[in-house]
Each structure stands twice: as C-alpha cells, then as structure tokens.
N, C-alpha and C positions, 0 to 999 in steps of 0.2 A: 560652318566655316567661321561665321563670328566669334564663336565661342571659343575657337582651337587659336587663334588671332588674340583674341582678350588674353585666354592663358599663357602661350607665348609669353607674350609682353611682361604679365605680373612674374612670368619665370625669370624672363631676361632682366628687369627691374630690383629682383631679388640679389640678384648674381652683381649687377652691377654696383648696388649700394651695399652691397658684403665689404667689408675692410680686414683684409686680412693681414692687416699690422694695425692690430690691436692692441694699444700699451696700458699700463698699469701706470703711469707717474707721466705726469705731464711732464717734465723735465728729469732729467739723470741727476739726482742730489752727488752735492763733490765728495770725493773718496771711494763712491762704488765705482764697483770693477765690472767692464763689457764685456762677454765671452761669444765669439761664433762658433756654434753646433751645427751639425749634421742632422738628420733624422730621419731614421728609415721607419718609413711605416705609413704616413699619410697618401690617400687612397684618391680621396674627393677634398669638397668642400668643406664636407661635416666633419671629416678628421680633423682638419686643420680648427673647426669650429670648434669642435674636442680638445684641440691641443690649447688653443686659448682660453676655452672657457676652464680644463681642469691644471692649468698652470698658474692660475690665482689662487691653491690654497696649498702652494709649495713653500715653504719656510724659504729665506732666504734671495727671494727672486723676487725683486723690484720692477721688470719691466721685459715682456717678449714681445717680439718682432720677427712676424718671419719674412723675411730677408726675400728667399726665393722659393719657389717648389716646382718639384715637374712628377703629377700622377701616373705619367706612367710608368717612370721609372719609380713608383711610392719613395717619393725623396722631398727632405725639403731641407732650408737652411734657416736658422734661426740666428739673431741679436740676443740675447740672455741680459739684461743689468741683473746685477748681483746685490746683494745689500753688504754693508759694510757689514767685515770680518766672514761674510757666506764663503765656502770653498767650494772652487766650480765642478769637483767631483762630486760632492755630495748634493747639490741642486742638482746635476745632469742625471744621477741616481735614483733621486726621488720624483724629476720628473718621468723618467722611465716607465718606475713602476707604477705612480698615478695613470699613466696613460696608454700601457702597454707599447711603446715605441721604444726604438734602439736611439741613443743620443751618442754623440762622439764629438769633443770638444774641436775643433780645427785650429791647427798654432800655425 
C-alpha cells in the first residue's frame, strides 16, 4: 500500500508541475503577429508535450501557448507569436506536418 501511495503522488506531482503553456520568448518582441489555432489531434499529456517540444524547430514561430485543450474531444487551442514577416499559413502548415495534427487558424 505504501508503494501504490509513493507512486500516486510522484504521478500526481508530475502532472501538476507539467506547464503546458510553454513559451519560447519571454516577452512578444513589437511587430510580431498573435495567431489562435485550433488543433485536432492531441490525445493526452505527451501530445501536447509533442506539440511543444517539436514546435521549437518551426521556422517562423516565436512563442506557443496552448491556450486550452479537452482529450476527449482530441482538441486543443493554441496562442502562436509569429516572427516578423512569418505568414500564419505557412507556420500552421509546417507545424502540421512536424507533428502530425490538423491546425486551423480561428479569425
């Protein structure tokens, strides 16, 4: 019983120190452009882990955040900062297909 108790905890401790608005730029430099995405496809945790860890080696994208998510409907909502002159087609494109999820910009 102790053991199932210890693990518990380090489980719950994992979950709770997760930050799943993980930015890339401590501040929005002026001139870049915010976009909110959509994104179908994240499942659990580790997606969304996936989705921040392989959206740092997307050209053009200064800073995500996601916003909100709900696994059971595999959905989540993203912040995007963009770098200057990036077009928010071509980051939601590339983040895509770095990470196999659908993106849909929200106007």
């Amino acid at each position: 019983m102790r053991f199932s108790l210890a693990s518990a905890a380090v489980v719950a401790l994992l979950f709770v120190g997760y930050s799943s608005t993980n930015g890339y730029a401590a501040d929005t430099p002026p001139g870049d452009q915010t976009i909110t995405a959509n994104v179908q496809g994240p499942m659990c945790g580790g997606c969304i882990a996936k989705l921040n860890k392989k959206a740092k080696a997307v050209k053009g994208l200064t800073k995500l955040e996601v916003a909100s998510k709900d696994f059971d409907a595999k959905t989540a909502t993203v912040k995007i900062v963009l770098a200057k002159g990036a077009k928010a087609e071509d980051v939601l494109a590339e983040l895509g297909k770095t990470t196999n999820f659908k993106f849909a910009a929200v106007e």
